[in-house]
C-alpha positions as CSV (number, residue, x, y, z in Angstrom):
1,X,90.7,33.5,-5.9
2,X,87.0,34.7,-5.5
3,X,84.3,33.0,-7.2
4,X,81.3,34.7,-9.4
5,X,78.7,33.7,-5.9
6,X,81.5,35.2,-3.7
7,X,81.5,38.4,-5.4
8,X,77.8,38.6,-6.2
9,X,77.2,37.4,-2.0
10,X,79.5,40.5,-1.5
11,X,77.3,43.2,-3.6
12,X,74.2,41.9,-1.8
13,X,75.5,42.4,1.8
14,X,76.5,45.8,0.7
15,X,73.1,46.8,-0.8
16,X,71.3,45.2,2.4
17,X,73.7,46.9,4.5
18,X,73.2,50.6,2.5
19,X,69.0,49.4,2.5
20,X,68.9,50.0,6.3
21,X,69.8,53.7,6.0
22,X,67.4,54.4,2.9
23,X,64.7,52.9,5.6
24,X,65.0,56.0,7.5
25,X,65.1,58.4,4.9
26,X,63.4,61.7,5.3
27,X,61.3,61.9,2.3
28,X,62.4,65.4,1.6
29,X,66.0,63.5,1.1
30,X,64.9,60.8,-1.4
31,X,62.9,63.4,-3.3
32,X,65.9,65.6,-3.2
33,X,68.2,62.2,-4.8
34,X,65.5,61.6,-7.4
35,X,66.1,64.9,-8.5
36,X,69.8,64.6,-9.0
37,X,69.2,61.8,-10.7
38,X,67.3,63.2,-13.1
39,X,69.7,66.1,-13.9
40,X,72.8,63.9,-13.9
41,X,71.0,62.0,-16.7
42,X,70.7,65.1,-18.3
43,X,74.4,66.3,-18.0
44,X,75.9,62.5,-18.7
45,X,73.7,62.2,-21.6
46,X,76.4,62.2,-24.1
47,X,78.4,60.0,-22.1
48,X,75.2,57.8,-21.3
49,X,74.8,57.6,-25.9
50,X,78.5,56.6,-25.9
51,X,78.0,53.5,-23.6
52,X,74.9,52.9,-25.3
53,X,76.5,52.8,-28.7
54,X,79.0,50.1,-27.5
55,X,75.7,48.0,-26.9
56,X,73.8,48.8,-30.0
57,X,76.8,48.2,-32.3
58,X,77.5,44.5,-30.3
59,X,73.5,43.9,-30.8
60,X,73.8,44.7,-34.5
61,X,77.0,42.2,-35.1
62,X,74.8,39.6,-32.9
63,X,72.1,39.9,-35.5
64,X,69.2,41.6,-33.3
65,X,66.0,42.5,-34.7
66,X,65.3,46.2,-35.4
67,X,62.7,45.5,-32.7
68,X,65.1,44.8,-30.3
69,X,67.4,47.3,-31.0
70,X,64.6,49.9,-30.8
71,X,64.3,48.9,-26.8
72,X,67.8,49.0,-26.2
73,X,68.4,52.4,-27.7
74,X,68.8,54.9,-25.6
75,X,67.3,57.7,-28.2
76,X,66.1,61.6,-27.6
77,X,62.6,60.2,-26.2
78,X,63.4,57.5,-23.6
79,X,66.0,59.6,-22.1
80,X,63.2,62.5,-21.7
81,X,60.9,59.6,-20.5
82,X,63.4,58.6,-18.1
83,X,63.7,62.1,-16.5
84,X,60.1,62.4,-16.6
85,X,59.4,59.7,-14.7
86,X,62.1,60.3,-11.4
87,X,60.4,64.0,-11.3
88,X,57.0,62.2,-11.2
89,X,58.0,59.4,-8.8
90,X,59.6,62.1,-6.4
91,X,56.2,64.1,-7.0
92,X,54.3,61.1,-5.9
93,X,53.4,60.6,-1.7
94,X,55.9,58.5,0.4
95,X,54.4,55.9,2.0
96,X,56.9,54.9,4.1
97,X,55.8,55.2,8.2
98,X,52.9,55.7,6.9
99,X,50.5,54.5,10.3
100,X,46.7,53.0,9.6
101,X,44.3,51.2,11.5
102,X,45.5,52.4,15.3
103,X,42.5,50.8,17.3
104,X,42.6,50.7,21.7
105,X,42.4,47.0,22.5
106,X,40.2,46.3,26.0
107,X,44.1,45.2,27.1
108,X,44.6,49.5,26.7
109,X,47.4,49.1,24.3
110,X,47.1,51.2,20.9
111,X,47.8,48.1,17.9
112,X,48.1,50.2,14.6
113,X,50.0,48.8,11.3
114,X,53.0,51.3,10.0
115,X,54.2,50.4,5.9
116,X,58.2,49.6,6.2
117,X,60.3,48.9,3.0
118,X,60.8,45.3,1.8
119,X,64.8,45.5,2.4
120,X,66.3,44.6,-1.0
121,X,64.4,43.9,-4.3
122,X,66.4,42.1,-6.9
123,X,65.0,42.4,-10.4
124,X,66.0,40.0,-13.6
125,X,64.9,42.1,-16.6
126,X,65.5,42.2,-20.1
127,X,66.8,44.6,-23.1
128,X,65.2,47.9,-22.1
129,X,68.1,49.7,-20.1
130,X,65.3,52.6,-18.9
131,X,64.0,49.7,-16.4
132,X,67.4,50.8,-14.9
133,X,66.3,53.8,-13.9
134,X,62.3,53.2,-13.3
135,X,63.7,50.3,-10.8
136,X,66.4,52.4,-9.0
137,X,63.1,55.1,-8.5
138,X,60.7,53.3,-7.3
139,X,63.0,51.1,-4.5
140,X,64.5,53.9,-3.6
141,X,61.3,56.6,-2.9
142,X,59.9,52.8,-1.2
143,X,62.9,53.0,1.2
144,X,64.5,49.6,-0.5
145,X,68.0,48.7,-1.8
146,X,67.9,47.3,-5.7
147,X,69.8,44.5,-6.8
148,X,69.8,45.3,-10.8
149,X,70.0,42.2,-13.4
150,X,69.7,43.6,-16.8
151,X,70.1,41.8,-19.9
152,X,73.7,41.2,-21.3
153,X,72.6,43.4,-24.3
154,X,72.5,46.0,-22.4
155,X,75.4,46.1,-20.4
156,X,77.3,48.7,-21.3
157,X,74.2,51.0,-21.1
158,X,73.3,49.6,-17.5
159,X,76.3,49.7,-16.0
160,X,76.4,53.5,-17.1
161,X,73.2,54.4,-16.3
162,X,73.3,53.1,-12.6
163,X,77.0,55.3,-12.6
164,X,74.9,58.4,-12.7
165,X,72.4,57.0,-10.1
166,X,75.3,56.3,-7.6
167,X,76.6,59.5,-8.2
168,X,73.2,61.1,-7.0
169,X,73.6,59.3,-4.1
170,X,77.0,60.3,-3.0
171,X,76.0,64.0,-3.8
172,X,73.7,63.1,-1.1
173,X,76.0,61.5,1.2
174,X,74.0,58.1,1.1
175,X,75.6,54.6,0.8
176,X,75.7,54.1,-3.2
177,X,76.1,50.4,-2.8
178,X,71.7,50.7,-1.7
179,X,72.0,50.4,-5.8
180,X,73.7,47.4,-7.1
181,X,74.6,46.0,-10.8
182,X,75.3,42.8,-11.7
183,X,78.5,43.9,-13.9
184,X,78.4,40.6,-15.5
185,X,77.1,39.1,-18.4
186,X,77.6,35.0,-17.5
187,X,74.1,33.8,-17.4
188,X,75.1,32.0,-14.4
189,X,74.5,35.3,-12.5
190,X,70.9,34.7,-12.3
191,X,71.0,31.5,-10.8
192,X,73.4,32.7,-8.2
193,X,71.3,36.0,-7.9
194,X,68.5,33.9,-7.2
195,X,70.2,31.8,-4.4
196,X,71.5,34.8,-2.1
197,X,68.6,34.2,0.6
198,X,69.2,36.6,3.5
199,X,70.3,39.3,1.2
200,X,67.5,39.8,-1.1
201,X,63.7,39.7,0.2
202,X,61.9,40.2,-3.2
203,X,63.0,38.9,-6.8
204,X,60.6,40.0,-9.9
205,X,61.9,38.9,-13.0
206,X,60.4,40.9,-16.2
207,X,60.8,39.3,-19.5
208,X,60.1,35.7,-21.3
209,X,57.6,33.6,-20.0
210,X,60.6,30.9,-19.9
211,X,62.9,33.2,-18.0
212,X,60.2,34.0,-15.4
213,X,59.5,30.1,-15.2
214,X,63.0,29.5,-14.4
215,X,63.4,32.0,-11.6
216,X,60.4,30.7,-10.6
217,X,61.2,27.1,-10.3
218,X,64.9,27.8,-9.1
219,X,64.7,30.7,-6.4
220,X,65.2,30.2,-3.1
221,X,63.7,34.2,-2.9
222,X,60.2,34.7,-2.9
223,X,59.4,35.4,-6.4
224,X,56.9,38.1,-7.8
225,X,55.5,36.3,-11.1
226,X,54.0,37.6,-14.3
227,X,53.9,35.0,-16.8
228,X,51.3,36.6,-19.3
229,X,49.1,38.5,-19.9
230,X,45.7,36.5,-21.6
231,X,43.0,39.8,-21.6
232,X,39.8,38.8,-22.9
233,X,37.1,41.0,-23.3
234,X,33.1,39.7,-23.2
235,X,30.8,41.5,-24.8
236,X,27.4,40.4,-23.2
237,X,23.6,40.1,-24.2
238,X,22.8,43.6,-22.8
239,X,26.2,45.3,-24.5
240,X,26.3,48.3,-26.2
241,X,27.4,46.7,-29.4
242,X,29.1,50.6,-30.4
243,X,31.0,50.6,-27.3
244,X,31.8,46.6,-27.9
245,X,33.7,47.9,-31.2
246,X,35.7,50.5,-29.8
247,X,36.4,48.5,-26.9
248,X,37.7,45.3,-29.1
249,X,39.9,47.8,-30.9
250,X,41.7,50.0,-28.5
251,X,42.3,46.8,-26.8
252,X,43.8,45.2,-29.7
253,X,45.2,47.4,-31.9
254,X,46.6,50.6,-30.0
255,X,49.9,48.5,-28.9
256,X,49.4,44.9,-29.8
257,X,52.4,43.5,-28.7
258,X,52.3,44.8,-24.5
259,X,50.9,42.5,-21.5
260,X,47.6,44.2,-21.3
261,X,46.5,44.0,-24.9
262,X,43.0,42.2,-25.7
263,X,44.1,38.6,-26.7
264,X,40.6,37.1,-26.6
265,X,37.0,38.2,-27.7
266,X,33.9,36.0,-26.2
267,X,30.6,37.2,-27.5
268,X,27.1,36.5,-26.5
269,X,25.1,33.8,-28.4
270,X,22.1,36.3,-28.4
271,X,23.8,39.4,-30.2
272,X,26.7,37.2,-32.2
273,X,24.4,37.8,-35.3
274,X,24.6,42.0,-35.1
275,X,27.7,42.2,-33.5
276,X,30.5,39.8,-34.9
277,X,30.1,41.3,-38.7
278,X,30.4,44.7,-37.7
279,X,33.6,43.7,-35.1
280,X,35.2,41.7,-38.1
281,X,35.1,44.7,-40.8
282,X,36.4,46.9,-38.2
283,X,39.4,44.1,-37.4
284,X,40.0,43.3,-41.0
285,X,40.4,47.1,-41.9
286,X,43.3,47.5,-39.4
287,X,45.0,44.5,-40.6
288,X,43.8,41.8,-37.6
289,X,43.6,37.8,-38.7
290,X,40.9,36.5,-36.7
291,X,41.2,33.2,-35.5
292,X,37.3,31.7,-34.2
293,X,35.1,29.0,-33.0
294,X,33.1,27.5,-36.4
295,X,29.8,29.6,-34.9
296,X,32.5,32.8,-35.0
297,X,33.2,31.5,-39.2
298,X,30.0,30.7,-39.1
299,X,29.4,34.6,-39.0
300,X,32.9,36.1,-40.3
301,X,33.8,33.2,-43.0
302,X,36.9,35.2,-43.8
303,X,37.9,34.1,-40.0
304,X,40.7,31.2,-39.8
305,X,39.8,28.1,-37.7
306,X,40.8,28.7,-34.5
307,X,43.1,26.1,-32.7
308,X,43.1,24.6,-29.3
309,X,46.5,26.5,-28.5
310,X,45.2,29.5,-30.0
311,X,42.3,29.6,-26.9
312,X,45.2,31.4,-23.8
313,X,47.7,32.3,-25.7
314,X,49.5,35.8,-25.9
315,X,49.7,36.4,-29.5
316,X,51.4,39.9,-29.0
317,X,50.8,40.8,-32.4
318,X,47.2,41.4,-34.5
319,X,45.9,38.4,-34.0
320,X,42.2,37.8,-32.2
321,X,40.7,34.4,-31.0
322,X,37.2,34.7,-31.0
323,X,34.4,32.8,-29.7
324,X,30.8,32.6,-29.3
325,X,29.5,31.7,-26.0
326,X,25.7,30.9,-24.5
327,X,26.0,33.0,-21.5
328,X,27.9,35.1,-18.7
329,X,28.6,31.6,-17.1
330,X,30.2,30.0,-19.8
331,X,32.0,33.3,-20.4
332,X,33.3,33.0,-17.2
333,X,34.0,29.9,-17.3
334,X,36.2,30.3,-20.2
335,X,38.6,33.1,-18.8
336,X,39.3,30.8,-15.7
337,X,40.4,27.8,-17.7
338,X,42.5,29.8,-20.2
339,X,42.8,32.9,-18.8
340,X,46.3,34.3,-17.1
341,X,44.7,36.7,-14.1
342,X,45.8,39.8,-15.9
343,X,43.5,41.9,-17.0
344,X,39.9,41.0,-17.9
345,X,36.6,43.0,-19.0
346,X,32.7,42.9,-19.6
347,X,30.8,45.0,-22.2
348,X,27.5,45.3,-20.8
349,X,24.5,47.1,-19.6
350,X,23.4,45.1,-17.0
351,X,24.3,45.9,-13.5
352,X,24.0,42.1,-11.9
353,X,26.1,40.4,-14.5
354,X,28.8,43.6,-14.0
355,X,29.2,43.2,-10.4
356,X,29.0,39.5,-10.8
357,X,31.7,39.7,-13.4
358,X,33.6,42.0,-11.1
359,X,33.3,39.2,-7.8
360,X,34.1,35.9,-9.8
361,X,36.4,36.8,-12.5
362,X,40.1,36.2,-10.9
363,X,42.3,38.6,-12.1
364,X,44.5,41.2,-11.0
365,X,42.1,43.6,-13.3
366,X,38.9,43.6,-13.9
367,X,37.0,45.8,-16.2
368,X,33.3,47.1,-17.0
369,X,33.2,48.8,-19.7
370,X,36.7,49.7,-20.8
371,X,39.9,48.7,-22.4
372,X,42.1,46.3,-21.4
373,X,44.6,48.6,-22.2
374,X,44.3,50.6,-19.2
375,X,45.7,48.0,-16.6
376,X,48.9,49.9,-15.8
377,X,50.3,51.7,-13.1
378,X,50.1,55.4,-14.5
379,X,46.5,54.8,-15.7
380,X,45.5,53.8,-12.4
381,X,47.6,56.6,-10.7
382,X,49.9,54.9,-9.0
383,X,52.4,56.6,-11.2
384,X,55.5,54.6,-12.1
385,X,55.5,50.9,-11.9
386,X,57.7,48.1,-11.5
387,X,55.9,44.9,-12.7
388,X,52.3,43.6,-12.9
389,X,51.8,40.9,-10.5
390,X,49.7,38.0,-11.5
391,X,50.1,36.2,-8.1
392,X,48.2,37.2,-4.9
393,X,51.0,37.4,-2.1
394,X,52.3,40.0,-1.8
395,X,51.0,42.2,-4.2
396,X,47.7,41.6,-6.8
397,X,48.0,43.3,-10.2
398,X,50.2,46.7,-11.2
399,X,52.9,47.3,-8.4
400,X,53.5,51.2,-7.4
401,X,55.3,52.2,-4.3
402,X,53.1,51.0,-1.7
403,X,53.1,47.6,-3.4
404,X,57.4,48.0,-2.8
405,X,56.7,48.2,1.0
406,X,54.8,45.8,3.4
407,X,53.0,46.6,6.3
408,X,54.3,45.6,10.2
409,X,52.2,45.8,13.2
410,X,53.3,48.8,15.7
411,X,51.8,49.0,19.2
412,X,51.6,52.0,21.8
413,X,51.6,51.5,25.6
414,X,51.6,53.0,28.9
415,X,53.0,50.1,30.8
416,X,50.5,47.8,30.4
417,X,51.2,44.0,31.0
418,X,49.3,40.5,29.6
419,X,47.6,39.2,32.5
């Protein structure tokens, strides 16, 4: 009788096993498989609702919120968002074999760096079942297997969307087992996912802070973390105080409850008198409870007293710690005790503390002049992405296809030997 780490052992072998042959993939075929994917979601959609149903109706008995529910639906727009997005990734350039930095040493051998896949990314992911399909993309376009852990909300749904993947596969004659589902639910599963070194390189885990902090402290897998996301935004001396207020408030209040919303406003001792009453009518009229320093209440009395726990913490929702500070320095020095090395941004019109802002601030964004809200892989172009990395190896911030591949050291001879 087979055990749950038997069977999960023997679905990893199989992906790494199917990941070798994506590696070599002409990128004409991939583009060709994200295609079929795309249009197999379209013909299976009825099929794809019916599985989905099964989950919704088991979420409703289990008492989910309507916020919950509302990720794990499969409705009209997310499967148009899921289509969307294979055309784009098959639309976006391979970057597997790509060759850079090809230099002669004086030993006359040609040392250049080629980008290869990673091998097999696991990812350990939550309610939204279209992470499915966004994961499945990406790996595969990057030349990697996927080993899929979704939620046990979503199971039904998962296990039905990664069907029609397969199936694109096959049409394709490619190994489906390069996409894998955990079709379990035990919550075990990720503790055994997590031990299967030598058949998954890469686990991300998207979700709770506690869930990332358990693959964290328990995988024996090299682990791409993103606990938070802390986004303060400093609005300096030399700021245009306009620009401040639009800034505050996209950042805010366009999708409060994502990783890349503004958590945080610091604000110049020097312009706190002009710039905090006009910031606070704007946040009260869209419904935001400040929570500030007593110089902040000083200025904006309707503010609550801010706490200590309230200074890095991820509010998701309209809520906006605010404090004054006496310079650039002390602003800095703020973000790096409680910030998370998301996303962080300067309002200002001075060019030295912008670029110094730019050099000292550690995080995997960092802004002049803009929104917080753009830290995210389509904004910056990379198209699709499958996480935002708030660690430095491998990968540093938003992770598009090149951040799915690594880069391996090629070299070109004509028979030369070390002497």
């Amino acid at each position: 009788m087979t055990t749950m780490h038997d069977d999960m052992r023997a679905l990893a072998v199989e992906c790494k096993q199917a990941a070798r042959g994506l590696a070599s993939l002409p990128t004409v075929v991939k583009n060709r498989v994200l295609s079929g994917m795309a249009e197999g979601l379209m013909a299976q959609r009825n099929y794809l609702r019916l599985e989905n149903d099964k989950d919704l109706a088991a979420g409703r008995d289990q008492g989910l919120s309507d916020a919950m529910l509302d990720r794990l639906a499969l409705s009209d727009k997310v499967m148009q968002s899921m289509v969307q997005g294979l055309h784009e990734v098959a639309a976006l350039p391979d970057p597997v074999g790509e060759i850079a930095d090809l230099v002669k040493r004086p030993s006359g051998i040609m040392v250049g760096r080629m980008r290869v896949p990673l091998g097999v990314v696991g990812m350990i992911y939550e309610s939204r079942p279209n992470v499915t399909v966004d994961a499945a993309a990406l790996c595969l376009k990057a030349g990697n297997g996927v080993f899929l852990r979704g939620g046990s909300e979503a199971i039904h749904s998962n296990l039905a969307l990664a069907k029609v993947l397969k199936d694109a596969l096959v049409a394709e004659r490619i190994n489906p087992a390069a996409i894998q589902i955990v079709p379990v639910t035990d919550r075990e599963a990720v503790t055994v996912m997590i031990s299967l070194e030598g058949q998954i390189d890469l686990i991300i885990p998207r979700g709770g802070e506690g869930l990332i902090r358990f693959v964290a402290e328990n995988s024996r897998i090299p682990v791409l973390k993103h606990y938070k996301g802390v986004c303060h935004v400093f609005v300096d001396r030399d700021a245009d105080l306009d620009m401040a207020v639009r800034i505050v408030m996209n950042g805010k209040t366009q999708r409060p409850g994502v990783c890349n919303a503004t958590e945080a406003l610091l604000v110049h001792r020097d312009v706190a008198a002009a710039f905090l009453p006009k910031m606070g009518e704007a946040l009260a009229a869209a419904g935001v409870e400040i929570r500030g320093c007593p110089a902040t209440r000083h200025l904006w009395p309707a503010a609550m007293p801010a706490q200590d726990a309230d200074w890095g913490r991820e509010f998701l929702a309209l809520i906006l710690a605010v404090r004054i500070v006496d310079n650039v320095d002390a602003a800095m020095d703020h973000i790096a005790r409680y910030g998370s090395q998301h996303t962080e941004a300067i309002v200002t019109n001075s060019y030295a503390n912008a670029q110094r802002f730019l050099r000292e601030v550690d995080a995997s964004s960092v802004m002049v002049n803009a929104s917080t809200r753009f830290a995210d892989g389509g904004q910056y172009g990379l198209g699709a992405e499958i996480g935002i990395s708030t660690t430095k190896l491998h990968a540093y911030g938003p992770m598009g296809l090149k951040e799915l591949t690594t880069r391996k050291f090629i070299v070109y001879g004509e028979g030369e030997v070390r002497s």
